[in-house]
Every structure is written in C-alpha cells, then in structure tokens.
C-alpha positions as CSV (number, residue, x, y, z in Angstrom):
1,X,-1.3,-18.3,12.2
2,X,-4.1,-16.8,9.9
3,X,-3.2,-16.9,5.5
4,X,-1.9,-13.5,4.9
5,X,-4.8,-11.1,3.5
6,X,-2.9,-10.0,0.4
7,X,0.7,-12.4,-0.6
8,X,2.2,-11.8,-3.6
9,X,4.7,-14.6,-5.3
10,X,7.3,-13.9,-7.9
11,X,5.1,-11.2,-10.0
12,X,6.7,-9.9,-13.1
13,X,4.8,-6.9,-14.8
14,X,6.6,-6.2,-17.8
15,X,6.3,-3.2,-20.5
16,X,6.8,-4.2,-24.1
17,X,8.2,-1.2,-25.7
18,X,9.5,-0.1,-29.2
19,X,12.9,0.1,-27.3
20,X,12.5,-3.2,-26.0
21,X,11.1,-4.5,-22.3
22,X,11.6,-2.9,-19.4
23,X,10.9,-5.0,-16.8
24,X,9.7,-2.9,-13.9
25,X,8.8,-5.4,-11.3
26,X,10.7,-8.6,-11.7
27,X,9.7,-11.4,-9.0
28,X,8.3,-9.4,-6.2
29,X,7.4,-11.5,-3.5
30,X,5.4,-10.0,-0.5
31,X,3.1,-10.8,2.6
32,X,0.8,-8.4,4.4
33,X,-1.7,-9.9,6.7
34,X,-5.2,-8.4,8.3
35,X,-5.5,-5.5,10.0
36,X,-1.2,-4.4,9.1
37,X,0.4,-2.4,7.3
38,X,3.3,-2.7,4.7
39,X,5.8,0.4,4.0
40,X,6.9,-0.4,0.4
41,X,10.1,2.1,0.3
42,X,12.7,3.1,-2.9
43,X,13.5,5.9,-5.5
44,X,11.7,6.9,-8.3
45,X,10.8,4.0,-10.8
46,X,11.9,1.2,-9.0
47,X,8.5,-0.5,-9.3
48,X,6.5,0.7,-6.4
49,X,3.5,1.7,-8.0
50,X,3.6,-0.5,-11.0
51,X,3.2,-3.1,-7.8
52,X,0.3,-1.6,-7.1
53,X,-1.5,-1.2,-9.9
54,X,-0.2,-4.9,-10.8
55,X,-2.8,-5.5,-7.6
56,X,-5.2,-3.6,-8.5
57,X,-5.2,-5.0,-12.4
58,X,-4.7,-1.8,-14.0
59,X,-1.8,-2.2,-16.1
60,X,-2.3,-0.9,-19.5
61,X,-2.5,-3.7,-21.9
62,X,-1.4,-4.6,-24.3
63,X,1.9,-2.2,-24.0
64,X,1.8,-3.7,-20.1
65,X,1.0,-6.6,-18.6
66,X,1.7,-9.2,-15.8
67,X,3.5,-11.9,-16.8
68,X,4.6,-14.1,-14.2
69,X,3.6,-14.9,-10.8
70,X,0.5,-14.7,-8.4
71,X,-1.5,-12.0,-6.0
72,X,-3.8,-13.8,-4.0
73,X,-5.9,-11.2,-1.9
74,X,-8.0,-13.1,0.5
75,X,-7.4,-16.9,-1.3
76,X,-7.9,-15.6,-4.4
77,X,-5.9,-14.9,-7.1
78,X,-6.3,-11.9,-8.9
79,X,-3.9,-12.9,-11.3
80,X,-6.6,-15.4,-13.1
81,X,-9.8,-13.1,-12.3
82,X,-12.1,-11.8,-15.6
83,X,-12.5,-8.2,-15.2
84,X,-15.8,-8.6,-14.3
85,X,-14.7,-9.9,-11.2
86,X,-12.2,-7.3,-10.4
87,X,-14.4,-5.1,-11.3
88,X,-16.0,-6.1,-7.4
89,X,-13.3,-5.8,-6.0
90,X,-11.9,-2.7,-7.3
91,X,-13.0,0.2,-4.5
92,X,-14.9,-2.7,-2.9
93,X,-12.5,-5.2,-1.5
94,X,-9.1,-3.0,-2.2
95,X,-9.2,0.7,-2.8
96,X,-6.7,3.0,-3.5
97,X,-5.5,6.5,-2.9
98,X,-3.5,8.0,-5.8
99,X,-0.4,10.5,-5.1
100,X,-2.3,13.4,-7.0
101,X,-5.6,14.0,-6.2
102,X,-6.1,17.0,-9.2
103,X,-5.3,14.5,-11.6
104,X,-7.3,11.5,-10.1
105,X,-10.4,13.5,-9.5
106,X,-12.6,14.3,-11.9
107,X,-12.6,18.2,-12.4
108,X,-16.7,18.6,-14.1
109,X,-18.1,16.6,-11.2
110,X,-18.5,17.4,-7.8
111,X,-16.8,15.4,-4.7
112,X,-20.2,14.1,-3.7
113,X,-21.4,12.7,-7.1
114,X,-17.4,11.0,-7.4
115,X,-17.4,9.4,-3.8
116,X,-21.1,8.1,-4.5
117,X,-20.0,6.0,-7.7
118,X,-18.1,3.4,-5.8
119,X,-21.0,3.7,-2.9
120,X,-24.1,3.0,-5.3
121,X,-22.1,0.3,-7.2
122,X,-21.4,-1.4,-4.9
123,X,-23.7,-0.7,-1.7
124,X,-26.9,-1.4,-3.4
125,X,-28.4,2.0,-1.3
126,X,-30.7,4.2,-2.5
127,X,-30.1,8.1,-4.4
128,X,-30.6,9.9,-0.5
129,X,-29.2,6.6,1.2
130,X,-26.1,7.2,-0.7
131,X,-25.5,10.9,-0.7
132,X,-26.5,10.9,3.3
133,X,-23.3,8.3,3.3
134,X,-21.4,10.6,1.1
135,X,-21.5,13.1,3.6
136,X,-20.9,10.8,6.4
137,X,-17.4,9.7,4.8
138,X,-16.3,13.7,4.2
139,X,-17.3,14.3,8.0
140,X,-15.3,11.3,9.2
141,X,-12.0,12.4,7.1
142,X,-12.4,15.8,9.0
143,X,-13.8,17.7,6.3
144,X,-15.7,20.9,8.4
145,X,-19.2,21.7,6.8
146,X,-19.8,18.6,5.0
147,X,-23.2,18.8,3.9
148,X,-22.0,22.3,2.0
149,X,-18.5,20.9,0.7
150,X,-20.5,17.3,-1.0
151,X,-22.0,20.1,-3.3
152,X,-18.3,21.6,-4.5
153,X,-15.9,20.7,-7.3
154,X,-12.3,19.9,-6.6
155,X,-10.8,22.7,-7.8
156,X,-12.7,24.6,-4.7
157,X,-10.9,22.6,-2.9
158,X,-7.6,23.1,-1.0
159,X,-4.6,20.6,-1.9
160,X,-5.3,18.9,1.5
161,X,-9.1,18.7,1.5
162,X,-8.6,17.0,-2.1
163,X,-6.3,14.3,-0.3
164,X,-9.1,14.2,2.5
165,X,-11.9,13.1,-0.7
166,X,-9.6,10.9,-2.0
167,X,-9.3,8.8,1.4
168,X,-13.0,9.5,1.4
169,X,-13.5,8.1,-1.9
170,X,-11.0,4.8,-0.8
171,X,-12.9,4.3,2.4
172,X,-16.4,4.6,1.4
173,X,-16.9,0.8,1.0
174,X,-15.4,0.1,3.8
175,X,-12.2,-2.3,1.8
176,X,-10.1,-5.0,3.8
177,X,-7.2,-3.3,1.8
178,X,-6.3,0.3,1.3
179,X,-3.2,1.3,-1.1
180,X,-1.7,4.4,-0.6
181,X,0.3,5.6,-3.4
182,X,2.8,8.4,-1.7
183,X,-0.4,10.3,-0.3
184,X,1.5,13.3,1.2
185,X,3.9,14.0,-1.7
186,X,2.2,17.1,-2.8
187,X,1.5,19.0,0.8
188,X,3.0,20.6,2.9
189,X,4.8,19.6,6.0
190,X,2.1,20.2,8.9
191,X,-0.9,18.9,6.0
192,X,1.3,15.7,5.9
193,X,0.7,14.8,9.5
194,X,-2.5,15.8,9.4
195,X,-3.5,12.8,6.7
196,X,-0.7,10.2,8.0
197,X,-2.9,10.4,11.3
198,X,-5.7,10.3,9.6
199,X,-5.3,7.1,7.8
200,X,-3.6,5.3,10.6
201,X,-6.7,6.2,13.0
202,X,-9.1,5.6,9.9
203,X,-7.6,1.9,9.6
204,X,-7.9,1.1,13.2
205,X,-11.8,2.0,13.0
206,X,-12.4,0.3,9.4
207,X,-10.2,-2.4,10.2
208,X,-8.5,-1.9,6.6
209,X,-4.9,-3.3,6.5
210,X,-2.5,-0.9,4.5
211,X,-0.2,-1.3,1.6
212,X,2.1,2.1,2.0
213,X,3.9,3.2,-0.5
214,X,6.2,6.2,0.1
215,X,10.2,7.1,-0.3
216,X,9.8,8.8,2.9
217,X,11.5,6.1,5.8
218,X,10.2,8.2,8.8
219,X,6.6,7.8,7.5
220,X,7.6,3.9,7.5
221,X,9.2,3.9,11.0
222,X,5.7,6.1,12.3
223,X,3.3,4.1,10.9
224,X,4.2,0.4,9.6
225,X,4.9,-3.4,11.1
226,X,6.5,-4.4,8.1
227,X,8.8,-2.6,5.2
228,X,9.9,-3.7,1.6
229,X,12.9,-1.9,0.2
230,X,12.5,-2.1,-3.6
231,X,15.4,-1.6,-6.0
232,X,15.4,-1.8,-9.7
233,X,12.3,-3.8,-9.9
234,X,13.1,-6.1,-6.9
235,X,12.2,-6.5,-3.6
236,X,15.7,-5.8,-1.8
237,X,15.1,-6.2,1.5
238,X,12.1,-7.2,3.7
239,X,11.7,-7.1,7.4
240,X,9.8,-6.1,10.7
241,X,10.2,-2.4,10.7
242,X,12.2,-2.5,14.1
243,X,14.5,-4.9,12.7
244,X,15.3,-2.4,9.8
245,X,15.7,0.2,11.5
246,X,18.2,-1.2,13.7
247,X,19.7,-3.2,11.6
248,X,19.7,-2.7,8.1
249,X,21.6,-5.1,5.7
250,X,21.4,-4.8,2.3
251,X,24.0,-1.9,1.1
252,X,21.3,-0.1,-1.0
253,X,18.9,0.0,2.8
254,X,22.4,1.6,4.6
255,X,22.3,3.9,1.6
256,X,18.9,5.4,2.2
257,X,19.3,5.8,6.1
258,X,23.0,7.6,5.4
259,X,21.2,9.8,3.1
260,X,18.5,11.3,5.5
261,X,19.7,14.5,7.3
262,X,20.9,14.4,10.9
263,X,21.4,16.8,13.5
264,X,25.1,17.4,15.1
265,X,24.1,19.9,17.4
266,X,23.3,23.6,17.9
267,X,21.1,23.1,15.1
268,X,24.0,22.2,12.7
269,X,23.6,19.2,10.1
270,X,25.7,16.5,9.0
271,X,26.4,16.7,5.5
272,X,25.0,14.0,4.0
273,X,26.4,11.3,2.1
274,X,25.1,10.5,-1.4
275,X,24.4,7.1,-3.1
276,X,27.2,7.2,-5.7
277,X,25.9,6.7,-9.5
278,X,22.4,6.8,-11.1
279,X,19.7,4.4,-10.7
280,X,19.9,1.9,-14.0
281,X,18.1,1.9,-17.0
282,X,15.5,-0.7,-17.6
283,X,16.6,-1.2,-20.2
284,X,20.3,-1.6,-19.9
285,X,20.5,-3.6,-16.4
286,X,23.9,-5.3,-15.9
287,X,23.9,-8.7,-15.7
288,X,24.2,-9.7,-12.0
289,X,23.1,-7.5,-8.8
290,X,21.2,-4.7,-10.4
291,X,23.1,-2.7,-7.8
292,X,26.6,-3.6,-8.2
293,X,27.7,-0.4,-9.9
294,X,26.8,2.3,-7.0
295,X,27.5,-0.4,-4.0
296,X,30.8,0.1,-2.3
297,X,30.7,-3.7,-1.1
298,X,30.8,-5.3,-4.7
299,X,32.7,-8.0,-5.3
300,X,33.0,-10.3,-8.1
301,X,29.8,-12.9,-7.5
302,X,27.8,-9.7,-7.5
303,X,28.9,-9.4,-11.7
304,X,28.3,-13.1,-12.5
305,X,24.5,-13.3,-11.0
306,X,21.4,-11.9,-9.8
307,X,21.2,-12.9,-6.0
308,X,18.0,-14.5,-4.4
309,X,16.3,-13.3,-1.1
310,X,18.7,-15.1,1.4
311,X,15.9,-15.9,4.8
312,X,18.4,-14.6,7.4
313,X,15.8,-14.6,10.3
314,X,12.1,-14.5,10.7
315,X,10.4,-12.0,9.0
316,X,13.9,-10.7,7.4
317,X,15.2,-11.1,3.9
318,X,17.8,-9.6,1.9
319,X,18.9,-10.3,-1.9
320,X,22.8,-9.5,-1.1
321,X,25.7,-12.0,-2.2
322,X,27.0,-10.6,1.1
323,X,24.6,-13.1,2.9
324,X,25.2,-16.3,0.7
C-alpha cells in the first residue's frame, strides 16, 4: 500500500497563556492518503482547527506553537521546514478554505487580484496568463458571468459566491491537499449542498485529497472514507466512516449520533437527548479520561489515567478504558 499523503503522529500544539497552557491538541495521530478524504468531527474548541492550522504552520508564535510530534505531507515533515519552505507549500501543495469568507477575504481588493496572488507566486504565468486563469477557476466553481464578477469586491458578493472564491482561491494551484475549515457554517441550507457538491466533484477532477473539518456528521457520512472524532484536544475515535456509522464505540461518538434529531413519524420528532455537562476547560482538565465527567459509562480506571487509542480492528480506534 502507497505512504499516506498527509500522516500526523503525536502532535501537541500548545498555547502559553498568562493563565497558564492550554493544551488544545494533545497527541493527535492521523492518516489520510491520496485522492481521500478525512471528516475531522467535534464541538467547538476541541482542537479541530488548531489541527489545521498546526498543518498549515500558522500557529501564532510565540503565544502558540507546536511542540511535540510530526506532520509529514508527502515524506516530508513540516514540522522541521524554514518558513521559506512552507512558504511553497502554503496554497501550493496544501490550501485551505476558511469557515468565513468576509473575514478571510480581503475587503479593498477585488476577487480577481486575491485568487491571482497564489497563481503568479506560484505558477510563474504571465499578468494576462494569470488573470485569464483567474477567470477560469471562478467559471469552474459555478460562478455565472465570470469575466464581469473577477472585476468585483467581496462585499458585492453574495455569502455563497464568497464561499465559491474561496474554493476558487484554494484550487487555483491545483494542491494535492485541500482543508476545509466548516465551509457551510455560514449559509443557508440549499447554499450548503450546493458547495458540499461542489468540492466533492472539484476533488474528483483536481485529484485533491480532503481534510474536512465540520461538526456536522451527515456532511461526514455524504462525503468522507474516513472520520476522526476529536474530544478535548484528542483524537477520540478513528475509523472507516461505515464502520462509525454502524457501530460507534467511544461514549462521547454514541453521544453525538443520540443528539441529532430523528423522525418518529407523521412528521413528529424524537426529543433529543443531551450530552450531560459542559465541555472542560483547558485549563482545568481532570486528571484521567478528559471525558469522565459527562460519560455515563465511567468507572474508576477512567479517574486514575488518560487512556491510549486501543487498535480494535483495521482502520478503527478508540481511546476508551472500556476497550482495554
């Protein structure tokens, strides 16, 4: 079997704050190989997008940094490389789609002159060689009237169109791996669909594998091989997305899936049932399963130590005393 494109062992980015550190990923290990694409799934601030920018090498130093562990993206490790190096890489090799595009465009330029700056760094073209691609990337996102809408700013722009330049902006180099940081969050229900399908048939034609991250699990079950369930700063639970889905095992994964709303019949819902307690601080984690005070399954080895990812088949792990 081919090396995974992207595998990440044991990374710890840490924040050093006045309050003390938070450690919000702590020994994250994951695989994604060519052409795939990993769901990365959890609430709020349990470390999926520090992951990411942890692979992209834009964790703000010195208040952040990475301070443990590897992410070797096609036999490299970013990890060791100068930031003249990444700079190559950055929306070369990996690109990345941010969760809101007002805030991660540029509101004084227009769309054309932002998705030409990773083009013309990169590409070598010429000034019409670049903006003639330009507008080829906004007509292959669907964008209608391309050659006018490369002229506009982003606040012209519709919330969905803006999402559209963003994937235009990630795809323009053509990267072997394309983060999505919660790209839907901010539309609406039918505009969510509308870009899901567009960057699954976008990575079949680039041939871009996918890093996915989203708290939605019916994105993951549409449009992933593989899922990570992140906790706390912790990879949970890891497996094919079939074998999730019908068989979840760590208590926090059967949490999620109880909490999405069902059907009963005659359009009536199931009330749904709530993961009992708050997700913990940082700051203040207990010592043992970072879970252990909203899981119904404790028991005492879940006080006295933080479990490991126990292998319980191929391609499924889970970090549950339950599975010693």
């Amino acid at each position: 079997m081919a090396a995974p494109l992207l595998e990440i062992q044991d990374l710890k980015t840490f924040f050093f704050t006045r309050k003390g550190i938070v450690k919000a990923v702590d020994g994250v290990n994951l695989s994604l190989r060519e052409g795939e694409t990993l769901g990365l799934v959890g609430e709020s601030g349990c470390g999926k997008t520090v992951t990411a920018l942890s692979i992209m090498r834009l964790i703000s130093e010195p208040i952040g940094r990475i301070v443990e562990g590897s992410i070797c993206f096609e036999g490299k490790n970013l990890v060791e490389a100068t930031e003249s190096e990444m700079r190559k890489i950055r929306g070369n090799r990996i690109s990345m789609i941010f969760q809101e595009p007002m805030t991660s465009l540029n509101p004084v330029f227009k769309v054309g002159d932002q998705i030409s700056e990773a083009i013309q760094l990169h590409q070598g073209l010429q000034k019409k060689e670049v903006w003639d691609h330009a507008i080829e990337m906004l007509r292959l996102v669907g964008i209608p009237s391309p050659e006018k809408r490369v002229n506009e700013y982003p606040h012209q722009m519709s919330g969905g169109m803006r999402q559209r330049v963003m994937i235009a902006m990630a795809l323009s180099c053509h990267p072997k791996l394309m983060i999505a940081d919660e790209p839907t969050t901010a539309l609406d229900v039918t505009i969510q669909a509308q870009i899901l399908d567009l960057i699954h048939r976008l990575k079949e034609e680039v041939g871009s594998s996918i890093l996915l991250i989203t708290h939605n699990l019916g994105v993951v079950a549409e449009v992933a091989q593989y899922v990570g369930v992140m906790y706390a700063g912790h990879v949970v639970e890891y497996s094919a997305v079939v074998g999730l889905f019908k068989n979840p095992k760590h208590p926090y994964t059967l949490g999620l899936f109880q909490s999405i709303p069902k059907k009963k019949g005659f359009g009536q819902r199931k009330r749904l049932q709530a993961i009992p307690g708050m997700v913990p601080d940082l700051l203040k984690l207990p010592k043992g399963c970072k879970f252990q005070d909203r899981c119904v399954r404790a028991f005492q080895r879940c006080k006295e130590g933080d479990p490991p990812l126990f292998n319980l088949q191929e391609d499924h792990q889970v970090r549950c005393w339950l599975y010693e």
